[in-house]
C-alpha positions in Angstrom: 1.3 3.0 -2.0 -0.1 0.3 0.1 -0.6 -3.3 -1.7 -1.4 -5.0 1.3 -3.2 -3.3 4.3 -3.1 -7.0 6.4 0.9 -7.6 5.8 1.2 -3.7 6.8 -0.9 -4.1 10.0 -2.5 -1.0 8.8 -6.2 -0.1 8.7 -6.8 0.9 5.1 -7.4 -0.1 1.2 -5.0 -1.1 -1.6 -4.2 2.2 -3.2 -3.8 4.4 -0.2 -0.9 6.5 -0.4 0.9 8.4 2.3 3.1 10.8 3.6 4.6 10.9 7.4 6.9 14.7 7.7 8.8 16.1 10.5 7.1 17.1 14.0 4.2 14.4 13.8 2.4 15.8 10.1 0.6 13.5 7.9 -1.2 12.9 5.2 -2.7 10.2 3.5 -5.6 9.6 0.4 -7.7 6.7 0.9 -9.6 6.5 -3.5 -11.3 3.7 -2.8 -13.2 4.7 0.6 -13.1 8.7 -1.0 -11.1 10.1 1.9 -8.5 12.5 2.4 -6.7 13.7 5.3 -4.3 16.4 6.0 -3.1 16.5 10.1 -0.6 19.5 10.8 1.0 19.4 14.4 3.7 20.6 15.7 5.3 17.0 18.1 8.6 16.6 18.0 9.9 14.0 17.9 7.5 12.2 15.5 7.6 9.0 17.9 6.8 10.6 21.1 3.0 9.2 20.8 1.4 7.2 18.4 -0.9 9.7 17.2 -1.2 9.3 13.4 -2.0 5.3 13.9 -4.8 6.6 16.0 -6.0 9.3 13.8 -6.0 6.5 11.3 -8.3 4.5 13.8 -10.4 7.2 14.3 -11.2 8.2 10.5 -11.7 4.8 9.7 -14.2 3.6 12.3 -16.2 7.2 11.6 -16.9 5.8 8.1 -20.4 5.0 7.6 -21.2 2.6 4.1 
């Protein structure tokens, strides 16, 4: 769970939770902003590019108040 999205140099809200699986996968639940997201891909390894911290980017900047 994250407590503190500036400490985590991490776009996001206290109370996201996440999970980071094998060959790149990801989820996370974002309550406060209402948003889910489920990425399947098959990258192994999981560090080969940055792609979940720009997914991240992506959702978050796409979100209209």
């Amino acid at each position: 769970m994250l407590l503190d999205p500036a400490a985590n140099k991490s776009l996001g809200t206290v109370g996201q939770f996440a999970w980071g699986g094998a060959a790149s996968t990801a989820f996370w639940v974002d309550p406060i902003e209402d948003v889910t997201v489920v990425f399947m891909t098959q990258l192994l390894p999981s560090n080969t590019y940055p792609l979940r911290r720009h997914l991240q980017a992506g959702v978050y900047q796409a979100l209209v108040d």
